[in-house]
N, C-alpha and C positions, 0 to 999 in steps of 0.2 A: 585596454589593460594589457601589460609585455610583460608582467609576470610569467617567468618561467615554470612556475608552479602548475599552470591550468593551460600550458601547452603541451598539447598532446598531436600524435601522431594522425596524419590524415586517411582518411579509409574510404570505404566506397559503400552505398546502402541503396535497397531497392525505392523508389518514392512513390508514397502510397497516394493516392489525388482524392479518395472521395472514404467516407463514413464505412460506406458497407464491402469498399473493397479490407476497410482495414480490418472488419469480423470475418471478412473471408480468411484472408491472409492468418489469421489468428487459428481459428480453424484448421486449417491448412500445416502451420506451424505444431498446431497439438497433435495432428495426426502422425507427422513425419519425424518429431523429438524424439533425441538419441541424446543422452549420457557426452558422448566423446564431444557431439559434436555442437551441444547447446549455445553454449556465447557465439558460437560462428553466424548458428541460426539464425539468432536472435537479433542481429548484431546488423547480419545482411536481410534481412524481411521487410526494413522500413518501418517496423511498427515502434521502434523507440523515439520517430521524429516524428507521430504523428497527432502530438499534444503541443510541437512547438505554433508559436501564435501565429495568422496570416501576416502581421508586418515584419518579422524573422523569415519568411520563407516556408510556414508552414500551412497545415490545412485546419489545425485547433478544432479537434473534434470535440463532440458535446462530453461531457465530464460522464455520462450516462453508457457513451460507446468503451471509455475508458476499462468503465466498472465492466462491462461486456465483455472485452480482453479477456482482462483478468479471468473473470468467471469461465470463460470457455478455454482456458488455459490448465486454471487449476482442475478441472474434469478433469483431465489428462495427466497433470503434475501440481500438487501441490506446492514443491520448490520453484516448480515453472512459472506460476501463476503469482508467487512472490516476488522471484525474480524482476517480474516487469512490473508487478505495482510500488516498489520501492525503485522504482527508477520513475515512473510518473509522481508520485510523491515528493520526489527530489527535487524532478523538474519545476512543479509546482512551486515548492521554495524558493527557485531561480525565480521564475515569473512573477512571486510576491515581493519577495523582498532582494533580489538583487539587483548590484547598479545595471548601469546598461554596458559597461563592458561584460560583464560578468553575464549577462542574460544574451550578448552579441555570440559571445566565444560558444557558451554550452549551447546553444541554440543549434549553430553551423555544427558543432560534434554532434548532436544528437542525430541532424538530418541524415550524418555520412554514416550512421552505428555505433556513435560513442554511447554506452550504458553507465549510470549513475549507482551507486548504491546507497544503503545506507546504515546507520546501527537501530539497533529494536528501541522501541520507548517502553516498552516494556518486559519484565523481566518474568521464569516462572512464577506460577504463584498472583501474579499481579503488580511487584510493587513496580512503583515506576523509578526508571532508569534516572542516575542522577546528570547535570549535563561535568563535563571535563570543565576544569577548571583552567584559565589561559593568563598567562602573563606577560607583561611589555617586553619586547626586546628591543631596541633602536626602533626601526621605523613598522617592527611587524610584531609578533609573539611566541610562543613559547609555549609546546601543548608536551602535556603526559597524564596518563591516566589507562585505563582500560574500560570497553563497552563493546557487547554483544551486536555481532553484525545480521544484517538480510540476507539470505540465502547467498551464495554465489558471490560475496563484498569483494574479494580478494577479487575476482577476477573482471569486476568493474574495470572502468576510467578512472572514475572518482567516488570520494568518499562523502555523503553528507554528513557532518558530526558536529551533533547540540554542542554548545563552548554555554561556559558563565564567566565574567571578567570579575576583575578585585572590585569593583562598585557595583556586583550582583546582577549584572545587565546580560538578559541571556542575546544571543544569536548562534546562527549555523556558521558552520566552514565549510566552506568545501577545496578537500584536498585528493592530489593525486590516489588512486592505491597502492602506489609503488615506487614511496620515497623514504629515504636514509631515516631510520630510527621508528618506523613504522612497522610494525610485528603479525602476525596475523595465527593465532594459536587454536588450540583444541580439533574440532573435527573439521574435512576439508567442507562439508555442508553446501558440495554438489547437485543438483536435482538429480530426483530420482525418478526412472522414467516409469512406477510402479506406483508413481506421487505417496511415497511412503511421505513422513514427515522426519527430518533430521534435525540434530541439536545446533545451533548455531556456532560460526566458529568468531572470534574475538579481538579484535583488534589493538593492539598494546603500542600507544603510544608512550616511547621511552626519550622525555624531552626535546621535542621535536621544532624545527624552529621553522616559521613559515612568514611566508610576506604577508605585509596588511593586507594589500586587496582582497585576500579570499576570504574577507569576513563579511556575510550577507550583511544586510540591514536589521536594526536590533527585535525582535521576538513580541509585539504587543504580549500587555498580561491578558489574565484567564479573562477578566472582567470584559473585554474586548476581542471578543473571538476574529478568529481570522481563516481563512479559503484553506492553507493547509493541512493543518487539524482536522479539518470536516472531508477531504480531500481524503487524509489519511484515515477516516472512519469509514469512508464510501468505501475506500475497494479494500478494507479488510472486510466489509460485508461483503463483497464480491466475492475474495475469498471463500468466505463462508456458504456462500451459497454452492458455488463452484465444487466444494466438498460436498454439502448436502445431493445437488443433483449428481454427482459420482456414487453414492452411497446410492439411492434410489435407486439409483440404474442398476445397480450390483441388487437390488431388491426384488428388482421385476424379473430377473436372468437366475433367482436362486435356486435350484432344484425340489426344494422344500415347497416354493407358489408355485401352481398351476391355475387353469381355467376354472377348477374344479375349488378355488382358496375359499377356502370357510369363511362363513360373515365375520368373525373377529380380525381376520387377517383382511377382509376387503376393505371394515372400517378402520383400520391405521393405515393401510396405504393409500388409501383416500385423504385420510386428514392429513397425511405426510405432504401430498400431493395440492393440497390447497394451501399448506403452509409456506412451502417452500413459492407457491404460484405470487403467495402476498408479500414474501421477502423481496421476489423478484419487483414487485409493483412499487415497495417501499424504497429501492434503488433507485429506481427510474425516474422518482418523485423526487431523492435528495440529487440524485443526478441534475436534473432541475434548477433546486434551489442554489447548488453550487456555479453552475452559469450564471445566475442572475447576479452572486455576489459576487464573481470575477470581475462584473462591471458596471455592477453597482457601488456607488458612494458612500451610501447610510451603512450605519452599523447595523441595523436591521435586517438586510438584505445577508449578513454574515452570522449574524446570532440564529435566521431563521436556517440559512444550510448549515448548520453546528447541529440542531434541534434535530431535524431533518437526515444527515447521517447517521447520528446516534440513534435514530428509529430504525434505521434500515438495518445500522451492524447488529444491536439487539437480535431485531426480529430473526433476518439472516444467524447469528450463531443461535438460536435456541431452533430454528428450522434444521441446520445441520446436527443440531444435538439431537432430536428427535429422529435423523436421518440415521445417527449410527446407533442409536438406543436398537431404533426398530428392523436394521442390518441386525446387530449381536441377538433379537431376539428370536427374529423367525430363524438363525439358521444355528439357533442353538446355543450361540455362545455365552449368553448371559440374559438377566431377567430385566425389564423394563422395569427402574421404579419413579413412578408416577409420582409419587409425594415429594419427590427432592427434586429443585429445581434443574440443577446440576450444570449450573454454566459458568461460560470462564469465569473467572475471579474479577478480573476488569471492568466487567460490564454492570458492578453495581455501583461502580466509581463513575460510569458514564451515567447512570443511572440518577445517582444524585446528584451530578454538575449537571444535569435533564430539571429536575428540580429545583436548583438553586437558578437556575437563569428562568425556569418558568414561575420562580416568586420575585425574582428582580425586574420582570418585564408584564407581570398581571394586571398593572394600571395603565398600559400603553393602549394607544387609540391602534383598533382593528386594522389591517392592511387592507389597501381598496388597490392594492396592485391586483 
């Protein structure tokens, strides 16, 4: 692939060789993050090449250490912990569906420090992001539109951005972040090293013309899940959990608990502490299943890590929801209410795409895997 588009400048990156150097490293990374100096960090740590596959040059850690990352990032920074799971996310996209130029080139950048970004699928509120509409130009197309980017987009490599063509055919782009006619608005949506959470800032494509090659391979429908989507459900539960055990910890450190905590306050932070233990398990489990469907064949093997993250993101954001309830409540700031579910808005949409595939697939013969 000599597209000029997806040539980027060559850099230098630490190389990570085994599983547990890269939770170290991660670790390490959440201790020492700074504001000024994050893309550098990040960029030089090795941990952005450490999802590329062993025949690329990499070490393709389990989908499980992934989610690990993340979680033990966002403790630390919430934007931090996005940061990097929209760059494995991206990658993933490379890995499923792009050609082998297109998986040669980001591969070799990821190893050196190149980071990937990409826009939200979804928006406040819940509803989902629609994709940019693309039109032919000679031999490539034609993008304009606007969508909400992942923390830090601007100061990626690249951009991953959903496209729909004039025959409804969805796939990804991936384009530079820092080409002619490409805009990037609202707030700079930096991390913060206080892991507040910041608004996203927005990417405004104003008729932007790009060459064919950087359009992945086209998008299977819902009916046919695929590794990304589930991929992207894993470590938003990472995410989530990674805020829930930050909350907790600010729990056990609050001036208000001592040794001395009344039985009301022992039995929430126990049940807090067994919730967040089983989000943790429900990862580890879709972590799992999304290995298996990286290389496996059946659709099975895809519908079941779909099934399988969507347990985990669930479980994970009602565990962090629980985390900050039960923060605002021992330290005063507001009342637990128990009657109301009180979870993001998205998750009764994953909820019944949980339902509709577990009534499309109730006559299927048991797994003897």
């Amino acid at each position: 692939m000599n597209s000029p588009v997806l040539d980027r400048p060559a850099r230098s990156a630490a190389l990570i060789g085994a599983e547990d150097e890269a939770i170290t490293v991660a670790r390490k990374l959440a201790g020492l993050f700074e504001l000024d100096a994050a893309s550098d960090l990040i960029s030089r740590s090795g941990l952005l090449g450490v999802s590329v596959p062993t025949e690329h040059g990499g070490i393709d850690v389990s989908n499980t250490v992934l989610a690990d990352i993340c979680s033990i990032l966002t403790e630390h920074s919430t934007a931090l912990g996005a940061i990097v799971a929209a760059h494995f996310v991206a990658m993933e996209h490379v890995r499923s569906r792009g050609t082998e130029g297109q998986r040669t080139m980001i591969f070799s950048a990821a190893l050196a420090g190149a980071r990937l970004g990409g826009v939200r699928t979804l928006r406040d509120g819940g509803q989902e992001v629609a994709e940019l509409s693309i039109s032919p130009r000679g031999l490539g197309w034609r993008i304009s539109g606007e969508l909400p980017c992942t923390p830090s987009a601007s100061r990626a490599d690249w951009l991953l951005v959903p496209t729909r063509d004039n025959a409804g055919k969805q796939a990804s782009m991936l384009l530079p972040t820092r080409i002619g006619g490409l805009h990037y608005v609202a707030n700079d949506c930096g991390p913060s090293p206080s892991g507040a959470s910041q608004a996203a800032e927005r990417a405004l494509f104003r008729d932007v013309p790009v060459e064919g090659d950087v359009l992945l391979h086209t998008v299977p429908d819902k009916a046919h899940p695929d590794v990304p989507p589930a991929l992207e459900l894993l470590l938003e539960a990472s995410l989530q959990l990674g805020a829930g055990r930050r909350d907790f910890q600010r729990i056990l450190h609050l001036p208000e608990v001592s040794a001395a905590v009344n039985d009301g306050d022992a039995l929430a932070i126990g049940s807090l502490s067994v919730r967040l233990a089983a989000a943790e398990a429900t990862i580890e489990n879709a972590g799992r299943a999304i290995d298996a469907a990286q290389i496996g064949a059946a659709d099975r093997h895809r519908v079941s890590a779909l099934l399988a993250a969507t347990t985990a993101c669930v479980t994970s954001a009602e565990g962090a929801r629980d985390a900050r309830n039960l923060l605002g409540w021992i330290s005063g700031r507001h009342a637990v209410n128990a009657s109301r579910p009180n979870r993001p808005a998205h998750i009764d949409g994953l909820l019944r795409d949980t339902g509709r595939y577990r009534l499309e697939t109730r006559d299927d013969e048991p797994d003897e895997d």
